[in-house]
C-alpha positions in Angstrom: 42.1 -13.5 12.0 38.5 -12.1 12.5 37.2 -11.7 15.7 33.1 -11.5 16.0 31.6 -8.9 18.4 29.2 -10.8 20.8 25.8 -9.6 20.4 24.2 -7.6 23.1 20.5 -8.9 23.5 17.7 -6.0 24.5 16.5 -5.9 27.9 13.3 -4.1 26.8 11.4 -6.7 24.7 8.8 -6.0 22.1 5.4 -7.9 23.0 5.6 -10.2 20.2 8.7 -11.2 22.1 6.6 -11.9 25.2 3.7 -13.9 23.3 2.2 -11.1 22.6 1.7 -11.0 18.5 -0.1 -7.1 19.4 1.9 -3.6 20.1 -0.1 -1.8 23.1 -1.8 0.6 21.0 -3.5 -2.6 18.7 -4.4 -4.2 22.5 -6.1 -0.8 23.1 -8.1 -0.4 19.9 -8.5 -4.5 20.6 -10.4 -3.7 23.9 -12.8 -1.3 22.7 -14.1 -3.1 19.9 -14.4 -6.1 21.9 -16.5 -3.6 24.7 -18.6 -3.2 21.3 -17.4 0.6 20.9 -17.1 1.9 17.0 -14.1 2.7 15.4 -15.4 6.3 15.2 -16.0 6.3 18.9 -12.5 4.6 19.5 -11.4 7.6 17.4 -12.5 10.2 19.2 -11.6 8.9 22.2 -7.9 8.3 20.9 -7.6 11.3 19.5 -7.1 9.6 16.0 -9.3 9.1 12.5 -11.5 6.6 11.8 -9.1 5.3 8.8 -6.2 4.9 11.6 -9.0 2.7 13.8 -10.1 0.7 10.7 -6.2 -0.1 9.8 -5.3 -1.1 13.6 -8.8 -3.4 13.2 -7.5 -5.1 10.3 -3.7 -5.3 11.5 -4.9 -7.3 14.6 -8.0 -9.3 12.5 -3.8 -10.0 9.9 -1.8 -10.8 12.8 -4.2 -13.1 14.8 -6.0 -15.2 11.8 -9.1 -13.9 12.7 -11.8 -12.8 10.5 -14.7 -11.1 12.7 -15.6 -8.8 15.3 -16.7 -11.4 17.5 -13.8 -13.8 17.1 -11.9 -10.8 18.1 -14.4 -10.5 21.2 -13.7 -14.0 22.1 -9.8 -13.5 21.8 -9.7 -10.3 24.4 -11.8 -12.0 26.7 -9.3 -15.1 27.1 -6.4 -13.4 26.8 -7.7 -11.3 30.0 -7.8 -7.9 27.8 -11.5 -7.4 28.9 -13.7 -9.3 30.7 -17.4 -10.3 30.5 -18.6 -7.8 32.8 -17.0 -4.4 31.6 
């Protein structure tokens, strides 16, 4: 007879997991565009290229349903990623 080995949940969970559909990195790269910075800025200022900014950008736009900059505005400001006044 075949026991089963109990399956050990992770303590650390992913922020899917917690409601959160976006890793950190997409929340960063979310925050700047939504403070109206351009992906080449966000590059620079992540130390990344401008093809790795534009393939976060349309990750999020994929994982959210949303289609333009300013939908993506609207999202970070009511999920409390940014705010009206940064």
């Amino acid at each position: 007879m075949r026991t089963s080995i109990p399956r050990i949940e992770p303590e650390v969970k992913e922020p899917h997991m917690l409601g959160n559909p976006l890793s950190q990195r997409e929340q960063e790269v979310l925050r700047f565009l939504a403070d109206g910075k351009t992906s080449k800025a966000i590059a620079s200022h992540l130390y990344v290229t401008t093809k790795t900014i534009v393939w976060h950008r349309q990750n999020i736009m994929h994982k959210l349903g949303i289609r333009t900059i300013a939908g993506l505005t609207k999202y970070a400001v009511r999920t409390g990623l940014t705010s009206l006044e940064s």
